[in-house]
C-alpha positions in Angstrom: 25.6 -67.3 -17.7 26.7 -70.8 -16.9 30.2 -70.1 -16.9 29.8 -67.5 -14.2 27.2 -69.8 -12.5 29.8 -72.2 -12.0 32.5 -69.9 -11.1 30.4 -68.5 -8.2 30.6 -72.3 -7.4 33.8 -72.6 -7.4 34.4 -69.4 -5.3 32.1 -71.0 -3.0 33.9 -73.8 -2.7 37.1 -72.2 -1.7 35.7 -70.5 0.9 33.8 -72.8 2.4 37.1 -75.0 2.6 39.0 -71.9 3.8 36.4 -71.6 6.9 36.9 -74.6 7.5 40.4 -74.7 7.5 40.0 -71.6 9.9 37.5 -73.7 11.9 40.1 -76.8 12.8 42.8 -74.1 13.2 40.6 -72.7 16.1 40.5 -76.1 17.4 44.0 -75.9 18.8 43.9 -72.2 19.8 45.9 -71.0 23.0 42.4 -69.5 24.8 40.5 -73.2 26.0 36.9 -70.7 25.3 38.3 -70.5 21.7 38.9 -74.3 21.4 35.5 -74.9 23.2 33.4 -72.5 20.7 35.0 -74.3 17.2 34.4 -77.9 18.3 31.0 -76.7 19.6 30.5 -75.2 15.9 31.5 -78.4 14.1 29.1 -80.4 16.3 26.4 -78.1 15.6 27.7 -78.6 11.4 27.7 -82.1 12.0 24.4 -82.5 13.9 22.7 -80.3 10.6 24.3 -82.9 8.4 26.4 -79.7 6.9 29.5 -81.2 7.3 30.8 -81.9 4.2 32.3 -85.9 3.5 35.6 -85.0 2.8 35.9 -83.4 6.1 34.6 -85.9 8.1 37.8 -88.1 8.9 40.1 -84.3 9.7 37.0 -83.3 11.9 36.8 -86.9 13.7 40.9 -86.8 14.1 40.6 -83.2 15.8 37.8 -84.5 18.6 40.2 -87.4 19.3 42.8 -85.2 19.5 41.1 -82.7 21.9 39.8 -85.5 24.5 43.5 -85.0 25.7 43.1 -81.4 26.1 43.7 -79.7 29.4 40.2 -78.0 30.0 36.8 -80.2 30.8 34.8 -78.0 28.8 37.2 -78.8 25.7 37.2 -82.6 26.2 33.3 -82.1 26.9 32.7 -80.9 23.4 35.0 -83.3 22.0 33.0 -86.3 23.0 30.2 -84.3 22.3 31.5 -84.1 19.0 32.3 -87.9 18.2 29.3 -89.1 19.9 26.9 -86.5 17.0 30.0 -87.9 14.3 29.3 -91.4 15.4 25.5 -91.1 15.7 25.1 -88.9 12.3 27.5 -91.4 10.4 26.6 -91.2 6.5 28.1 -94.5 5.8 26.5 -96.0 8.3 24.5 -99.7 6.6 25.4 -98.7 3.7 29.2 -100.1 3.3 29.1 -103.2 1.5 30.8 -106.3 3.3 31.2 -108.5 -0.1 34.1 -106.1 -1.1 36.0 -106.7 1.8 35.4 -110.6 1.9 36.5 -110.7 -1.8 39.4 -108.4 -0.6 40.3 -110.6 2.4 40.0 -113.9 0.6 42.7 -112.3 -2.5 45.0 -111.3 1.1 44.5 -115.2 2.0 45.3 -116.3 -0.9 48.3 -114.3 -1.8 50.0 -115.0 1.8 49.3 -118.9 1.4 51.0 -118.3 -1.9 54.3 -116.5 -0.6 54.6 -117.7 2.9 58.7 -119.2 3.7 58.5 -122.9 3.7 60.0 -122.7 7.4 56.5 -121.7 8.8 54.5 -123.7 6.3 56.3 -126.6 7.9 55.9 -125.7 11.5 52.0 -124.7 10.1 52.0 -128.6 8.8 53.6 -129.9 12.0 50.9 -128.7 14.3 47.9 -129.4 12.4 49.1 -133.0 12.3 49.7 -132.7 16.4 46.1 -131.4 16.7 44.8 -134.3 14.4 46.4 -137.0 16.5 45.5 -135.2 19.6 41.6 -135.3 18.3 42.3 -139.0 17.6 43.7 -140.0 21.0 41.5 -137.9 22.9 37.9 -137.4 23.5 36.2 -138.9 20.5 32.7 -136.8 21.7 35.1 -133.8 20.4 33.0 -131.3 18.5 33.6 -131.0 15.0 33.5 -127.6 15.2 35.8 -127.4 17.8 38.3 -129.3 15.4 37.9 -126.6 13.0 38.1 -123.8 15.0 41.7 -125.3 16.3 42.5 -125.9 12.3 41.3 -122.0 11.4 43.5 -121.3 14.4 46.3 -123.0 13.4 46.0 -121.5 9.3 45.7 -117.9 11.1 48.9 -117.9 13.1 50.7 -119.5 10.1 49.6 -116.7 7.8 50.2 -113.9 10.7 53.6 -115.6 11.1 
């Protein structure tokens, strides 16, 4: 019983991925009514929260792709689309921003590691010009203002 439970699954599966398949297909159809009626389905799929995760990026592509299309009503229902895609996100407040500081910080740290000693020089040499030039100038110069310029200076060395 469980072994044909779970193939009836798997049949499922398959053709809900094969409908839509058909579905994006439709999306770039020669008749504009044709294009019109599949992104107008997906909307409705994605406003019933029935569109399934691993479509969502294909399904996003294919509305940015038809907001060049040739018909208003086709570019109407794309922005219909990404507006319902956008508002109905399921990632939304959920995505965890330490990951990608930990992830950012290992980038930092492996550029400063391997970056040519030309531009570590010319990275050196302008900090030093932008510490003299907060010594000779203004001494009511923000702190913070110093370390934005420094930040600056560390950012186009490691973009360099």
């Amino acid at each position: 019983n469980s072994d044909r439970e779970e193939r009836q699954m798997v049949n499922m599966a398959k053709t809900r991925n094969s409908l839509f398949d058909i579905l994006s297909e439709r999306t770039r159809d020669i008749t504009s009514f044709t294009r019109a009626a599949s992104l107008k389905v997906l909307n409705d799929l994605t406003e019933k929260q029935s569109l399934p995760l691993d479509r969502i990026m294909p399904v996003t592509a294919i509305a940015i792709d038809r907001l060049q299309d040739k018909t208003v009503m086709v570019r109407r229902y794309a922005m219909q689309l990404l507006t319902t895609l956008l508002e109905n996100n399921p990632f939304m407040g959920m995505l965890n921003p330490d990951l990608y500081r930990e992830k950012i910080g290992e980038l930092e740290t492996f550029l400063k590691d391997n970056v040519p000693e030309e531009i570590l020089k010319a990275r050196d040499d302008a900090l030093e010009e932008a510490k003299q030039n907060n010594e000779d100038g203004d001494e009511d110069e923000d702190d913070e203002e110093a370390e934005r310029n420094r930040q600056e200076i560390e950012s186009a060395a490691l973009a360099a």
